[in-house]
C-alpha positions in Angstrom: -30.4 59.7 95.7 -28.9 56.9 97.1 -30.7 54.3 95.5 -30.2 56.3 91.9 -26.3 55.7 92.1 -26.8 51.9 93.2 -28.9 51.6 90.0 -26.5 53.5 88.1 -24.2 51.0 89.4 -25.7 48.1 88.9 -27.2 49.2 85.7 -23.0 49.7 84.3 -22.2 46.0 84.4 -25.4 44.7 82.9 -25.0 47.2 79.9 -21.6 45.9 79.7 -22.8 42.2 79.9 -25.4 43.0 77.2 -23.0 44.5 74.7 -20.4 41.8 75.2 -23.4 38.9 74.4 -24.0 41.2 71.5 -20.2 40.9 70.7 -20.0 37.3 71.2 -22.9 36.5 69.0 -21.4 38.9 66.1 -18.1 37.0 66.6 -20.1 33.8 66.4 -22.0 35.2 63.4 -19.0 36.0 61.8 -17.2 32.4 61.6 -20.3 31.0 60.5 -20.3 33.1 57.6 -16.4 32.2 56.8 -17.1 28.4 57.2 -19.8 28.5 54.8 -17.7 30.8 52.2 -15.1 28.3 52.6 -17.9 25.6 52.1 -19.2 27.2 49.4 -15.1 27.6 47.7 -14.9 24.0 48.0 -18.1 22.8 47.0 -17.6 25.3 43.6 -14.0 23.4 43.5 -15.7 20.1 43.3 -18.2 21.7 40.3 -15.8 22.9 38.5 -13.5 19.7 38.6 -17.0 17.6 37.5 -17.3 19.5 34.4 -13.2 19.5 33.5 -14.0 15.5 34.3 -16.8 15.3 31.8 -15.1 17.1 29.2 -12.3 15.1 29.8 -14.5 11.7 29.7 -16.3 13.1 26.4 -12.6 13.5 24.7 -11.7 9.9 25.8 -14.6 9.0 23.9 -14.0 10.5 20.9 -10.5 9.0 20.8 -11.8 5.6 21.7 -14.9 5.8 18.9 -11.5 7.1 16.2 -9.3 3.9 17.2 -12.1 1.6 16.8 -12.7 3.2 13.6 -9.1 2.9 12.4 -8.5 -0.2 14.0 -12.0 -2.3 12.0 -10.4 -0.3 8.7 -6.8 -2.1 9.3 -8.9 -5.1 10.0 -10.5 -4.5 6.5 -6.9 -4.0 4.7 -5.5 -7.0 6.0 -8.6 -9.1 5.0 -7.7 -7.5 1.6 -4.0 -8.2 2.2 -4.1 -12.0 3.4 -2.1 -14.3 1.4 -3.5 -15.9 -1.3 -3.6 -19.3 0.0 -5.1 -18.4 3.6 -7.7 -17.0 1.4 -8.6 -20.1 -0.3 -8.9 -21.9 2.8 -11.5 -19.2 4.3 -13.0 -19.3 1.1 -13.0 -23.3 1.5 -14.7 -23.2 5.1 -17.1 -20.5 4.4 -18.7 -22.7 0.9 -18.8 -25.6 3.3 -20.9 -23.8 6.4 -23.1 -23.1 3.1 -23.5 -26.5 2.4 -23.9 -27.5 6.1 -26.1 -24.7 7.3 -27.7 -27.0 10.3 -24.5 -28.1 11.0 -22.0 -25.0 10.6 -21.9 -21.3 10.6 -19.2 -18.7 8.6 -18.8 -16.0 11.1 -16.9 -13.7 8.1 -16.1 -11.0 10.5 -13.7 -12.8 12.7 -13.3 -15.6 10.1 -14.4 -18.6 12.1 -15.9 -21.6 11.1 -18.1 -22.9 13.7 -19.3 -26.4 14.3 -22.4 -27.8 16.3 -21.0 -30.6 17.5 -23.3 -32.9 19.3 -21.7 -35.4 22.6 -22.6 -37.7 24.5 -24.5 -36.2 27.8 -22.0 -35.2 30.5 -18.9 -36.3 27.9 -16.2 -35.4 25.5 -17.3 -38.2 23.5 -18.9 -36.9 20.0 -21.8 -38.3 18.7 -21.7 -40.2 15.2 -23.6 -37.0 13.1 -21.4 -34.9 14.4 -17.7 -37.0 12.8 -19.7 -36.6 9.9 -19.9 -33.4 9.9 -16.2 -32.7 11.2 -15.0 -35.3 8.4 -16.0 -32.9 6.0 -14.1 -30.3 8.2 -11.2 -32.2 7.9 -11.4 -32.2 4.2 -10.8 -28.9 3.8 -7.5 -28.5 6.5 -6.1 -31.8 5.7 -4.1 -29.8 3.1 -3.2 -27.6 5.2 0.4 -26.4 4.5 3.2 -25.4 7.6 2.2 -21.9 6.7 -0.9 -21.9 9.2 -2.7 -23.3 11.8 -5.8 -24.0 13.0 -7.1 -23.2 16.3 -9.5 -25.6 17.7 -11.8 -24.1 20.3 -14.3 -25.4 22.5 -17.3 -24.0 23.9 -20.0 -24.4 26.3 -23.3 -22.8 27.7 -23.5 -21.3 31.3 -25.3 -25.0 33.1 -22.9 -25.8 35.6 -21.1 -29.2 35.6 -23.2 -30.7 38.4 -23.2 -34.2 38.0 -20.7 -36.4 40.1 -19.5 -38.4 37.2 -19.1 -35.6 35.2 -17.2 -33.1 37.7 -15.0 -36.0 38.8 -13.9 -35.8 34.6 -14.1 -32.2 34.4 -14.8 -30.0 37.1 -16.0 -27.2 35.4 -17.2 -26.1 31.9 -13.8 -24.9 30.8 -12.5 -28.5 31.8 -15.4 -29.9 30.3 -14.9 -27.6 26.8 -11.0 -28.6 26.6 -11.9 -32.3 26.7 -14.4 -31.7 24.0 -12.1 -29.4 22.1 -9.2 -31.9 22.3 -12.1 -34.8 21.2 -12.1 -33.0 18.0 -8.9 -32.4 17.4 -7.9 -36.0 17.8 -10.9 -36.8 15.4 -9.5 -34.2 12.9 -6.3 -35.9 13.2 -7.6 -39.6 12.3 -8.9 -37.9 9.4 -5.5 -37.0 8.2 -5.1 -33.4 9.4 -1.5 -32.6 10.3 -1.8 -32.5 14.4 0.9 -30.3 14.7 -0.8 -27.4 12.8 -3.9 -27.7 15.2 -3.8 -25.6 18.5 -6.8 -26.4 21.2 -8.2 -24.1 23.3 -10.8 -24.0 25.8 -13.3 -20.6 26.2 -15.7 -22.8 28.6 -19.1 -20.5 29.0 -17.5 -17.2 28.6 -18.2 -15.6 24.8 -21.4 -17.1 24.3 -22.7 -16.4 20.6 -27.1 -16.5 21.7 -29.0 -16.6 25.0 -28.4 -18.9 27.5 -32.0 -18.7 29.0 -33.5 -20.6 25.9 -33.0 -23.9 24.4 -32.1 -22.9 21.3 -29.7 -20.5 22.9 -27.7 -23.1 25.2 -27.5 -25.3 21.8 -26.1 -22.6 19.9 -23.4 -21.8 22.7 -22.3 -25.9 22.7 -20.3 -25.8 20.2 -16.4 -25.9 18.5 -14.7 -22.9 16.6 -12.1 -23.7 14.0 -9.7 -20.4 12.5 -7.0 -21.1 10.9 -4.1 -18.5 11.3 -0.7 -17.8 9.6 1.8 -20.0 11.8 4.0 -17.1 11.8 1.2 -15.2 13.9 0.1 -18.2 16.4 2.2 -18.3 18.3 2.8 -14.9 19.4 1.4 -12.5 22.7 -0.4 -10.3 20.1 -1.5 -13.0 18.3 -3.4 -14.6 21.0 -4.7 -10.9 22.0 -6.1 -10.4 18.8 -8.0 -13.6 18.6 -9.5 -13.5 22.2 -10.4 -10.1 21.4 -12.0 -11.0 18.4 -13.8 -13.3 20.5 -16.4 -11.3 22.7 -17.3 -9.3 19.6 
């Protein structure tokens, strides 16, 4: 009888230890199921801000695709617009890329004229074919009236200036296309067209027009750009934006 209440006794405290374990792991059971509803809140959060961001993205798009549209049909209306004069003279330098075809390309798009011009290795000294071909050049600006400018603008391909020679002269291809853009500008004023309605520039490797991993390609990417530009226009921020812009097209 004796032993049957120490059991009973003993037996109390276990049951209590058992149920409390069971109580514990409930509890325990319990959080773990709020932390991963709360895991599960923020991970839907996170969903439902990716598709709001996508949407949003997919409207930027549409905007951006409408502006571009709007902006090539203002580009069209003030092709159609230009004054009468400036139109002669792109007329002018696009018939003489057609005569020059190894020499010279029209871009019509952007309205450029540009001009293999061949120098001397490592040098901003031009080559004898090429002042022919820029004398012709100069033949159609030397005319030019104060109501424009031309923009003179030299570029390279991506080889780096390596030689000690040349980087002493130039540093760099931008240094090396400024000296070769100012080389034809001073040839384009021997040949009688007004330098202050000439603006150089230097775009050194940076808007290539063909591949730089050929030969054909670096050839192509040598070369000088000539625009010419109401002066009113030249000279301004916007001006200059819309030209570089122009550019990397």
């Amino acid at each position: 009888m004796a032993r049957m209440w120490i059991a009973r006794l003993i037996g109390i405290p276990l049951l209590a230890l058992t149920v409390q374990g069971c109580m514990v792991r409930a509890n325990d059971y319990k959080a773990l199921q709020e932390q991963l509803a709360d895991q599960e809140a923020i991970a839907q959060g996170y969903h439902n801000a990716l598709i709001e961001s996508r949407a949003q993205l997919r409207e930027w798009q549409e905007k951006y695709a409408q502006l571009e549209s709007e902006k090539g049909q203002e580009i069209v209306q003030a092709d159609t617009t230009a004054p009468a004069e400036l139109q002669k003279i792109w007329d002018k330098l696009e018939q003489l890329a057609q005569a020059n075809k190894q020499t010279m390309t029209w871009d019509a798009a952007n309205r450029k004229l540009m001009v293999s011009v061949e120098f001397d290795t490592a040098s901003a000294n031009i080559k004898a074919v090429s002042k022919t071909a820029l004398s012709k050049v100069a033949g159609a600006l030397r005319d030019l009236s104060s109501d424009f400018v031309a923009y003179v603008d030299g570029h390279t391909d991506t080889d780096p200036v390596v030689q000690p020679t040349t980087v002493s002269k130039f540093t760099d291809n931008p240094g090396l296309a400024a000296a070769r853009a100012l080389s034809v500008y001073r040839h384009l004023q021997e040949e009688r067209v007004p330098p202050h309605q000439m603006i150089t520039r230097s775009f050194g490797q940076y808007y290539p027009v063909a591949d730089n991993s050929t030969a054909d390609g670096r050839q192509r990417n040598r070369r000088v750009e000539i625009s010419v530009v109401p002066a009113a226009a030249a000279f301004t921020p916007a001006a200059a934006y819309a030209v570089n812009t122009a550019s990397t097209r």
